[in-house]
Backbone as a printed PyTorch tensor [residue, N CA C, xyz], in Angstrom:
tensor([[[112.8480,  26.7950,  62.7860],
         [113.7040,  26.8510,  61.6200],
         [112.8970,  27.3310,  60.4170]],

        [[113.3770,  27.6760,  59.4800],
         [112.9810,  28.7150,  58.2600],
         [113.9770,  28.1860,  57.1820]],

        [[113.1020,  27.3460,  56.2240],
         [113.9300,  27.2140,  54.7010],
         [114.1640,  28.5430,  53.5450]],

        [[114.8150,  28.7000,  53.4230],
         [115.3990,  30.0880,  52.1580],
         [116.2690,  28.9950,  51.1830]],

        [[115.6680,  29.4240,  50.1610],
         [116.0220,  28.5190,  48.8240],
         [117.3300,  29.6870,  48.5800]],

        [[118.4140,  29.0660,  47.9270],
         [119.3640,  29.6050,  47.6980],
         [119.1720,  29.1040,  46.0740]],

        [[120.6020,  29.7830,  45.3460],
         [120.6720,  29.5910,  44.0180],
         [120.7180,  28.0650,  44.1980]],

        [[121.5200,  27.1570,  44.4940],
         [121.9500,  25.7150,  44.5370],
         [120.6230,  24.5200,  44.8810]],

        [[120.4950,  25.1350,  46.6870],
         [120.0240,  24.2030,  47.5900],
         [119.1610,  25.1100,  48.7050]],

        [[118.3040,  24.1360,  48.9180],
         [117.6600,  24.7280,  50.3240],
         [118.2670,  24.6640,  51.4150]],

        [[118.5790,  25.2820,  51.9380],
         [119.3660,  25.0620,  53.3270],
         [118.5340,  26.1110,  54.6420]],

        [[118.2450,  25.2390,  55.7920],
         [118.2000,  25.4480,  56.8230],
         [118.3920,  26.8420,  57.4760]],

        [[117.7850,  27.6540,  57.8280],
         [118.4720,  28.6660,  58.7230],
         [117.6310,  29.1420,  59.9550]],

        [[118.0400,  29.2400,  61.0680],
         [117.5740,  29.7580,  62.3690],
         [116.7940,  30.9740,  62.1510]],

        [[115.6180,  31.4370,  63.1220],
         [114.9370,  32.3170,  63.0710],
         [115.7060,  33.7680,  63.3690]],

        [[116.4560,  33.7690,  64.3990],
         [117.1840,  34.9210,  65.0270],
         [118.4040,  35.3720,  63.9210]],

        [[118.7030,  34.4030,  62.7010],
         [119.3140,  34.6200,  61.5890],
         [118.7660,  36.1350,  60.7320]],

        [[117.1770,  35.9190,  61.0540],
         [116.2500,  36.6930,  59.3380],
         [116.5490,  38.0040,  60.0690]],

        [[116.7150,  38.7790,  58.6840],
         [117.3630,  40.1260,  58.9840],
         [115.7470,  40.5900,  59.3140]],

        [[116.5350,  41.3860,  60.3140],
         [115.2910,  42.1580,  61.1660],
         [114.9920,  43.3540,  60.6650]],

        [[115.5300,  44.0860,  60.0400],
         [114.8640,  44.8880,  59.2090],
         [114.7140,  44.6110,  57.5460]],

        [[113.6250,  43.8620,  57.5670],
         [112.4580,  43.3070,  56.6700],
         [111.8760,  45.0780,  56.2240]],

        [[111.0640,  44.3000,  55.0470],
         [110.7450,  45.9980,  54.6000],
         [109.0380,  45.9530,  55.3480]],

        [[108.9050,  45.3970,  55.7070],
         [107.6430,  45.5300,  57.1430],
         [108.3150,  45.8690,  58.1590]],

        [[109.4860,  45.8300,  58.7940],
         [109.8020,  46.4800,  60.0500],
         [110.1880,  47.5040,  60.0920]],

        [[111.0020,  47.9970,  58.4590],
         [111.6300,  49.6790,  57.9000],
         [109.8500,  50.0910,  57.9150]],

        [[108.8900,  50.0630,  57.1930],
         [107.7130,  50.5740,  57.2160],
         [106.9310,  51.0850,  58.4070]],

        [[106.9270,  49.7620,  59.0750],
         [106.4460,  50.7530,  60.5480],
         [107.0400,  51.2490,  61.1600]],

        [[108.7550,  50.9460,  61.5820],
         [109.3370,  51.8890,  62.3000],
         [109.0300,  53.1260,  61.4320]],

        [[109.1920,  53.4490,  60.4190],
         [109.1130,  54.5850,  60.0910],
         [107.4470,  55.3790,  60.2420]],

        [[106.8100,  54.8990,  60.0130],
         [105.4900,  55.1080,  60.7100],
         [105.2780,  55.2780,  61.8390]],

        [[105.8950,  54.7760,  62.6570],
         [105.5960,  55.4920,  63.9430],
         [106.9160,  56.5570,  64.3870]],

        [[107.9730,  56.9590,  63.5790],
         [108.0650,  58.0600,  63.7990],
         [108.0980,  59.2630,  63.0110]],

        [[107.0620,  59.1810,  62.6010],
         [106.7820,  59.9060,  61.6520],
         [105.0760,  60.8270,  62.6740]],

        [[104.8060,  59.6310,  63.3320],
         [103.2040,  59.4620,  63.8910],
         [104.0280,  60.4190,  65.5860]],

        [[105.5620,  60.1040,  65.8800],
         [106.3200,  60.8730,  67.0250],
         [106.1320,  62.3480,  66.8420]],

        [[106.8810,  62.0420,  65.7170],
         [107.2980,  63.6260,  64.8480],
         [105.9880,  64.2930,  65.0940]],

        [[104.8770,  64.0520,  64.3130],
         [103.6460,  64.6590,  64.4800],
         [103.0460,  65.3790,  65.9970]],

        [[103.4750,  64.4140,  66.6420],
         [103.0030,  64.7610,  68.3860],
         [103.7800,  65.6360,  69.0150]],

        [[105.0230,  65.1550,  68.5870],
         [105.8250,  66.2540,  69.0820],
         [105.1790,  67.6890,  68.4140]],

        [[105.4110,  68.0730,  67.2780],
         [104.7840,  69.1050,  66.1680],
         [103.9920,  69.7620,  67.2480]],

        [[102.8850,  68.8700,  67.2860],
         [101.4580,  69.3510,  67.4090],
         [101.3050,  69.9110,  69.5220]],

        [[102.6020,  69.2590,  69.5340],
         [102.5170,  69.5380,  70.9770],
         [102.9770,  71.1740,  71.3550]],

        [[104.0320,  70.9190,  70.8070],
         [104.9200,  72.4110,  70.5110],
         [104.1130,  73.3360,  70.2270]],

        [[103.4060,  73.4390,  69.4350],
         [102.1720,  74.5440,  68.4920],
         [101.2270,  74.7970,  69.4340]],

        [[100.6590,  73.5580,  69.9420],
         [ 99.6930,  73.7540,  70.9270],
         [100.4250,  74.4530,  72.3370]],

        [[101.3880,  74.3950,  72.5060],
         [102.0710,  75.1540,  73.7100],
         [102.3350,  76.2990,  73.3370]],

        [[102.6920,  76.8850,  71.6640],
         [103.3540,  78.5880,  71.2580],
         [101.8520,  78.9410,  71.1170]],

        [[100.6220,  78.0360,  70.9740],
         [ 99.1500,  78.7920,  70.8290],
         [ 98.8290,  79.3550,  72.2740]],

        [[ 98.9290,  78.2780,  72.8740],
         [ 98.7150,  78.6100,  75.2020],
         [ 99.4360,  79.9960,  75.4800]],

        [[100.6470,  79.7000,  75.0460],
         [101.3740,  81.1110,  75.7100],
         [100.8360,  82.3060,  74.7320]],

        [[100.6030,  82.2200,  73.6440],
         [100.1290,  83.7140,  72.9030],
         [ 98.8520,  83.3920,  72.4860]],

        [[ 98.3780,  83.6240,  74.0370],
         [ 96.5060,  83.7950,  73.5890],
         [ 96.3240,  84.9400,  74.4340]],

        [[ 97.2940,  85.9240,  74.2840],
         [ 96.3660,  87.2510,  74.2300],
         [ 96.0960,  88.0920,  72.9230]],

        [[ 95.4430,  89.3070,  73.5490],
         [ 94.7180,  89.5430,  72.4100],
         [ 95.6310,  90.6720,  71.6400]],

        [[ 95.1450,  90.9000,  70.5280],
         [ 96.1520,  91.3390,  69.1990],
         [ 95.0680,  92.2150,  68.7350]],

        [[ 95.5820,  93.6380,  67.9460],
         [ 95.0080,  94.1220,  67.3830],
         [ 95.3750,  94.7480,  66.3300]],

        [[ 94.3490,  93.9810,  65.0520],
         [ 94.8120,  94.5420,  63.7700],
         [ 94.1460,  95.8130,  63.5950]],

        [[ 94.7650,  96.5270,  62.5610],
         [ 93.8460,  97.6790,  62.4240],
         [ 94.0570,  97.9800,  60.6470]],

        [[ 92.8660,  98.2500,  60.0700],
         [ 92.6490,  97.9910,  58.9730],
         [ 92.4980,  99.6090,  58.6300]],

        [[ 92.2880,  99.6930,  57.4490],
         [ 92.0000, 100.9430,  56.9240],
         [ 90.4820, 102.1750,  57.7160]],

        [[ 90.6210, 102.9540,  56.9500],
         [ 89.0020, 103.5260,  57.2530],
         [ 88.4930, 103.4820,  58.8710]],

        [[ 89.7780, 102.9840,  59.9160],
         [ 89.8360, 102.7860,  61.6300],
         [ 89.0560, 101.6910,  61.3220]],

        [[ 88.9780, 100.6550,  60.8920],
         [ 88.3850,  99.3470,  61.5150],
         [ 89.7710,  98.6980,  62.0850]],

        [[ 89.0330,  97.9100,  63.2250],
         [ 89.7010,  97.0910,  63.5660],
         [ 89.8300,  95.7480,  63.9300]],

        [[ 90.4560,  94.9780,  64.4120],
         [ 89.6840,  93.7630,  64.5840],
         [ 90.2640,  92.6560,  65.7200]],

        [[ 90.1660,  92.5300,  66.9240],
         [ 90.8640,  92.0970,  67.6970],
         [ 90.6950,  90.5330,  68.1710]],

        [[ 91.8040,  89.6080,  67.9580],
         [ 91.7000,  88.2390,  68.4020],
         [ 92.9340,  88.2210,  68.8930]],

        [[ 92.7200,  86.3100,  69.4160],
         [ 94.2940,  86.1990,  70.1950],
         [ 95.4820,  85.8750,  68.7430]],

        [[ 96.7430,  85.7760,  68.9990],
         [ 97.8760,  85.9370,  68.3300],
         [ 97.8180,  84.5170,  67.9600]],

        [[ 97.3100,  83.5400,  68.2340],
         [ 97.2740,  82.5520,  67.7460],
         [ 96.3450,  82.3980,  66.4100]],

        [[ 95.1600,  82.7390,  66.7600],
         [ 94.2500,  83.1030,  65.9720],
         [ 94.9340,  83.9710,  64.3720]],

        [[ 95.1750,  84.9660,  65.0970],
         [ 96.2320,  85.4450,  63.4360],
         [ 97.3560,  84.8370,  63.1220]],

        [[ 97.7520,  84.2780,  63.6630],
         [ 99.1750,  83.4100,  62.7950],
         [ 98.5420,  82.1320,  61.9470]],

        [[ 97.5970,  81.7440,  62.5720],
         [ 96.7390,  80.3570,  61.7800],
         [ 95.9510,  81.2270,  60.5410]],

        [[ 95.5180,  81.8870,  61.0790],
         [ 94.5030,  82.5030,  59.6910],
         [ 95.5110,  83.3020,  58.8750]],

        [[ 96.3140,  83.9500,  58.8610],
         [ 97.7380,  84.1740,  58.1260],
         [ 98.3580,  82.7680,  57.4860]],

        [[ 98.3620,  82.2670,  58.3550],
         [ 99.1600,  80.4300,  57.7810],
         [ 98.0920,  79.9480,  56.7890]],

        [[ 96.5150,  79.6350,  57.1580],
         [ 95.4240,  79.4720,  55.9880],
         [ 95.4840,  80.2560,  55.0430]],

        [[ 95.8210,  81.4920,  54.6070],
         [ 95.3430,  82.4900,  53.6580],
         [ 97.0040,  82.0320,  52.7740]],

        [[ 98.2800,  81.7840,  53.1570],
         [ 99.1400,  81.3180,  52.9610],
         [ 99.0990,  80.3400,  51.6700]],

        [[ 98.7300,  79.1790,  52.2270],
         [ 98.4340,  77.9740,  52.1630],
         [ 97.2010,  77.9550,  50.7150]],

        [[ 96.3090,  78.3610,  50.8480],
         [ 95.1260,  78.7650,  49.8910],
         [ 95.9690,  79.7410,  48.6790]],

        [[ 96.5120,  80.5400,  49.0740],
         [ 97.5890,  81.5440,  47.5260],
         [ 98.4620,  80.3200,  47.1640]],

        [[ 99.1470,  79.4980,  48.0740],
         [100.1290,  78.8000,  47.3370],
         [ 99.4530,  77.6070,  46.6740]],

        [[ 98.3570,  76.9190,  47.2540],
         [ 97.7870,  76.4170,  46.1530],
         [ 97.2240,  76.8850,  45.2280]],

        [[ 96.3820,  77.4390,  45.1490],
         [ 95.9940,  78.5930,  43.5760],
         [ 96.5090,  78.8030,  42.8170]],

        [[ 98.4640,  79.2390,  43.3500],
         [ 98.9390,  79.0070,  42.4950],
         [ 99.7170,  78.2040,  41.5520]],

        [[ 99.7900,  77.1310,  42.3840],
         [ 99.6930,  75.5040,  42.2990],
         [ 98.9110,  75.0680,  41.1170]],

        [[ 97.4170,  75.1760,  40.7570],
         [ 96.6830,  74.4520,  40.7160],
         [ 96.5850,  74.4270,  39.1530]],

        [[ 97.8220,  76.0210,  38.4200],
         [ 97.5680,  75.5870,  36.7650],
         [ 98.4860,  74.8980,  36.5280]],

        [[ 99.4460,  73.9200,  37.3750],
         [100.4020,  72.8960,  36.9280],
         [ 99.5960,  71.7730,  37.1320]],

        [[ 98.8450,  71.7320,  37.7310],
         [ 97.7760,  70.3110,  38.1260],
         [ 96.7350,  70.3550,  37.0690]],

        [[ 96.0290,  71.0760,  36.7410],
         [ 94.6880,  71.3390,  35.6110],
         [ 95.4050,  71.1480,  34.1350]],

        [[ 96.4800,  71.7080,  34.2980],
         [ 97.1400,  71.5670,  32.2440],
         [ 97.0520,  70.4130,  31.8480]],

        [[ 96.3730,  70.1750,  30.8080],
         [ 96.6940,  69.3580,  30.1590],
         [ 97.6120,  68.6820,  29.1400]],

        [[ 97.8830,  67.6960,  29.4700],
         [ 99.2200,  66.9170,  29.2410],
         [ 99.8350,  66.8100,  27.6790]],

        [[100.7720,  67.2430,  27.1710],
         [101.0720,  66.6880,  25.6990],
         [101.2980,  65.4220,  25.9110]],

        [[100.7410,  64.7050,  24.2510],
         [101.3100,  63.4270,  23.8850],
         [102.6400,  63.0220,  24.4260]],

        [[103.3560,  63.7970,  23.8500],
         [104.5150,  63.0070,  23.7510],
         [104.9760,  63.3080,  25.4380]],

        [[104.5080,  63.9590,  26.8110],
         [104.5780,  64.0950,  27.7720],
         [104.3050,  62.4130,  28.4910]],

        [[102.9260,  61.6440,  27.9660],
         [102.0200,  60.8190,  28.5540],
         [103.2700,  59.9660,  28.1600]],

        [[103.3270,  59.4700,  26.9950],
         [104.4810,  58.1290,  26.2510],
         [105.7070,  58.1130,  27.2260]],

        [[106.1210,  59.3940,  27.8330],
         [107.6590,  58.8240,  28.6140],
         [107.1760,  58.7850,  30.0480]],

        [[105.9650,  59.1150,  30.8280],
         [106.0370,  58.7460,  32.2870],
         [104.9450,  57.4860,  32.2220]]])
């Protein structure tokens, strides 16, 4: 048994009563599928990397060229991505804040 003070009186209540989703049981369920989600993700990617690992060829100016697997360029395409969009990200993060900005958050 488990006492819960009410507005009035303490009264009694059974264990199989307490609501089961407590904000510790919303937290980890959601944590672990979140931790699903991820595996799944990472499983998928790792299977579109297996099937396109042959080789690719870029060809650059002046006849250079440069040959890796297709996985290889979609990740280093996805990094070079990722690196511009933060950069250009990074003068909303560095500005510095007006006064009257700091006082309302």
């Amino acid at each position: 048994m488990l006492q819960l003070a009410s507005r009035r009186h303490l009264r009694q209540v059974p264990l199989f009563f307490i609501n089961v989703f407590d904000d510790l049981a919303v937290t980890t369920l959601l944590k672990l599928l979140v931790w699903l989600l991820r595996i799944v993700v990472f499983v998928g990617l790792f299977g579109l990397a297996i099937k396109n690992s042959g080789p690719m060829e870029l060809r650059f100016f002046l006849d250079q060229s440069w040959t890796a697997p297709v996985s290889v360029v979609i990740l280093t395409v996805f990094a070079i991505g990722v690196a511009v969009g933060l950069t250009a990200a990074l003068g909303a993060f560095l500005r510095p804040r007006r006064k009257s900005d700091r006082e309302t958050s």
